[in-house]
C-alpha atoms as a printed R data frame, in Angstrom:
    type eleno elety resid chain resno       x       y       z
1   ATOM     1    CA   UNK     A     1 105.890 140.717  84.954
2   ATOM     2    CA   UNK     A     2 107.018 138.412  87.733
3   ATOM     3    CA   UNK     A     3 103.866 138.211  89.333
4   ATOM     4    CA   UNK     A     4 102.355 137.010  85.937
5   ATOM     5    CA   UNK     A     5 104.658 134.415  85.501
6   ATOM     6    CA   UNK     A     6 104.130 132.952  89.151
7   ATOM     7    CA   UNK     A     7 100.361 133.140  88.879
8   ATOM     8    CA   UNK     A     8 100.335 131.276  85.131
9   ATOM     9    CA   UNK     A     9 102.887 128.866  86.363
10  ATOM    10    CA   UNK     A    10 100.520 128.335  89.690
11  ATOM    11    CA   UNK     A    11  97.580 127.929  87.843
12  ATOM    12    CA   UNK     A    12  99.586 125.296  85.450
13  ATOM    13    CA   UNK     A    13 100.676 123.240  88.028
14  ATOM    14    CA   UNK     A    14  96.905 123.436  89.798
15  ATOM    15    CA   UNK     A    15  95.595 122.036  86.603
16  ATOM    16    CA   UNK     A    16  97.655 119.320  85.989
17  ATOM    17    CA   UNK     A    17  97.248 117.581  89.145
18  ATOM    18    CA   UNK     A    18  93.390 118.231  89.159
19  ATOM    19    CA   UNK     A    19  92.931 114.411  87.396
20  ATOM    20    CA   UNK     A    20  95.013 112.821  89.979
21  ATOM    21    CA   UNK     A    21  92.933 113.628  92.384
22  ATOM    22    CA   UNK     A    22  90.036 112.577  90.913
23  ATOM    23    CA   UNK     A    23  91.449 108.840  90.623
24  ATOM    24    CA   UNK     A    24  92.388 108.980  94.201
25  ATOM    25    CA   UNK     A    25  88.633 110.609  94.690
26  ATOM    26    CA   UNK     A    26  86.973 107.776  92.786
27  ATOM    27    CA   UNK     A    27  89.369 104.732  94.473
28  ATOM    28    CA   UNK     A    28  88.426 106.431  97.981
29  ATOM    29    CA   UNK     A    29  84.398 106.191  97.569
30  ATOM    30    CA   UNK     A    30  84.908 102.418  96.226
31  ATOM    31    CA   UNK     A    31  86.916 101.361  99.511
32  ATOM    32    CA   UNK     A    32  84.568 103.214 101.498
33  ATOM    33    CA   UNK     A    33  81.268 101.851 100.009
34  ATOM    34    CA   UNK     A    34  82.959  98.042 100.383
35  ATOM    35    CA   UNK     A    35  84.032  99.079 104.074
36  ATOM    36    CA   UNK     A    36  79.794  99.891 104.761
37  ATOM    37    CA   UNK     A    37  79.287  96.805 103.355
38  ATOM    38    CA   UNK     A    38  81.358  94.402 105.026
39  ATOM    39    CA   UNK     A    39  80.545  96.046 108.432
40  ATOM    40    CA   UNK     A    40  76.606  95.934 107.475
41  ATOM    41    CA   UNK     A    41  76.088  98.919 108.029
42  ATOM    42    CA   UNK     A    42  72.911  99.815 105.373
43  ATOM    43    CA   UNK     A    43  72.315 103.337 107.240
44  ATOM    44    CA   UNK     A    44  76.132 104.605 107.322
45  ATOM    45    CA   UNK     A    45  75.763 103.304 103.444
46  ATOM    46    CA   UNK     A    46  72.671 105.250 102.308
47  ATOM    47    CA   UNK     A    47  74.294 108.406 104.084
48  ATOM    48    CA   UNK     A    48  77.054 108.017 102.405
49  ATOM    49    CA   UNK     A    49  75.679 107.435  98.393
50  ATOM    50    CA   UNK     A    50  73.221 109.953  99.465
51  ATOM    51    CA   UNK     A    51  75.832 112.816 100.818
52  ATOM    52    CA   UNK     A    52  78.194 111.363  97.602
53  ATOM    53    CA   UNK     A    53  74.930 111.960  95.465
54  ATOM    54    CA   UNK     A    54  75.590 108.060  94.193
55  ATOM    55    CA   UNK     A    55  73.242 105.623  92.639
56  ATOM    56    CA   UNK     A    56  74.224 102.057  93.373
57  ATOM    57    CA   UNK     A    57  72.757 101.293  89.969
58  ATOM    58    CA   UNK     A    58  75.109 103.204  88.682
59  ATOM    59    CA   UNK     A    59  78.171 102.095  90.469
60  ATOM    60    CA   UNK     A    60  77.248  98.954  90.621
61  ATOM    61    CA   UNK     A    61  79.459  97.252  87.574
62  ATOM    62    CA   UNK     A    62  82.326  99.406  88.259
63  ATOM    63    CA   UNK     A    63  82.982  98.849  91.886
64  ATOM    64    CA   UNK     A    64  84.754  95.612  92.911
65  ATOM    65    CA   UNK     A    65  85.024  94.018  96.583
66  ATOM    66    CA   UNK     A    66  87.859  91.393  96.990
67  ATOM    67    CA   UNK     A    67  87.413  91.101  93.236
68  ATOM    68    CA   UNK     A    68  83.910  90.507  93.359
69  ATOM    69    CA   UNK     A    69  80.779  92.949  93.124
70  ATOM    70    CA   UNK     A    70  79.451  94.565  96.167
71  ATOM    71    CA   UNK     A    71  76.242  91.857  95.927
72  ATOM    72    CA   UNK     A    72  78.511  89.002  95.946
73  ATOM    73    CA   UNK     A    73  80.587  91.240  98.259
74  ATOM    74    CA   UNK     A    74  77.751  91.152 100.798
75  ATOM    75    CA   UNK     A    75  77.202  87.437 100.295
76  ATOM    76    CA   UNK     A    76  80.572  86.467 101.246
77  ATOM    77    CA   UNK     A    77  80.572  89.029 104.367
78  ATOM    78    CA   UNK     A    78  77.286  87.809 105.777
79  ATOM    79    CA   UNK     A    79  75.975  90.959 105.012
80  ATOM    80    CA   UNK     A    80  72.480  90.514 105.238
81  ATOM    81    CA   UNK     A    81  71.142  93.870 105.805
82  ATOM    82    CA   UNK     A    82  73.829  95.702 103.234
83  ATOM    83    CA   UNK     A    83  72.740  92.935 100.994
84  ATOM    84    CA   UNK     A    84  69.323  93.569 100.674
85  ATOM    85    CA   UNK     A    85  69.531  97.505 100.267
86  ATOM    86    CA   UNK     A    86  71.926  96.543  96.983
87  ATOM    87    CA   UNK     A    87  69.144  94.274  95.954
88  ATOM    88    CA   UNK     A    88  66.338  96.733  95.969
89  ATOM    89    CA   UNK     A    89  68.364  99.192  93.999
90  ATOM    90    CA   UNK     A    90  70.170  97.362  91.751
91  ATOM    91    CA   UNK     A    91  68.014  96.386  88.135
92  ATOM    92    CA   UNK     A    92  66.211  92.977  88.152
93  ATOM    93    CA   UNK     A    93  68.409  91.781  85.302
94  ATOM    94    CA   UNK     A    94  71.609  92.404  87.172
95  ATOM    95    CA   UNK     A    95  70.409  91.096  90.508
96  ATOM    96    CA   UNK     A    96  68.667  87.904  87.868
97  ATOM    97    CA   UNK     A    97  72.943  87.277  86.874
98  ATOM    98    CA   UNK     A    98  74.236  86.889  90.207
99  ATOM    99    CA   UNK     A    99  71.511  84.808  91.833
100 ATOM   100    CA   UNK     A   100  73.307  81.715  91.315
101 ATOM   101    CA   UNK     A   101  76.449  83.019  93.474
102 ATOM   102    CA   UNK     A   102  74.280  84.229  95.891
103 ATOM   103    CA   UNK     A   103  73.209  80.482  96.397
104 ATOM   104    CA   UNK     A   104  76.341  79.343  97.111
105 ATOM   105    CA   UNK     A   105  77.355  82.023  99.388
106 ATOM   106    CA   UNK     A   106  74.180  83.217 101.645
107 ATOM   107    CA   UNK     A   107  70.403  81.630 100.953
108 ATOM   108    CA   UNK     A   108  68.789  84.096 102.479
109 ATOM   109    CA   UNK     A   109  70.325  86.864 100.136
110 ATOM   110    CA   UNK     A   110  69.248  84.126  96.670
111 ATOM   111    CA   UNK     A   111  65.755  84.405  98.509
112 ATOM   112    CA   UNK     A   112  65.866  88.210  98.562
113 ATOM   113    CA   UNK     A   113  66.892  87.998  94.749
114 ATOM   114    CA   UNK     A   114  64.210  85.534  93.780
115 ATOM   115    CA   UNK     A   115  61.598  87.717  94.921
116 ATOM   116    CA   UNK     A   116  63.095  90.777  93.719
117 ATOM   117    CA   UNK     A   117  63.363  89.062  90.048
118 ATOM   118    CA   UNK     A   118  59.618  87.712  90.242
């Protein structure tokens, strides 16, 4: 009787703390993807999503750098290479909304987005 009481108590506790993790999980992949991109580092970055089994489409409106999105992110960090990988995955009409940040912060990266919206 004991031992059923431990293991339903175990298995309790093990479930309850199972969404915790996942928040810490979920805050963990954000820092890292902003850490690959303020290093510009575009090959540690597509390891990553890829081993992660990420889409940066995906991610893209939910993950913010400094308060900013990872394409403004990359802007700011002089991120040219990291920049341009988020460019060529990100939808047209999301890369279109940011183009006018991207001026202000890195011309080569509005270039990049000019042609990618064309």
């Amino acid at each position: 009787m004991k031992k059923i009481i431990l293991s339903l108590s175990l298995i309790a506790i093990t479930t309850s703390l199972a969404p915790i993790s996942e928040a810490y999980a979920e805050e963990d992949v954000a820092r890292r993807i902003c850490e690959y991109v303020a290093a510009n580092d575009k090959n540690r970055l597509r390891t990553y999503l890829r081993t992660k089994k990420i889409r940066i489409r995906s991610v893209f409106d939910d993950i913010k750098c400094n308060g900013d999105n990872i394409l403004i992110f990359a802007a700011k960090s002089n991120a040219l290479e990291a920049g341009e990988f988020i460019i060529g995955k990100v939808p047209a009409k999301k890369v279109s909304a940011n183009i006018d940040a991207l001026i202000a912060h890195s011309a080569h990266l509005a270039e990049e987005a000019k042609e990618r919206v064309k």
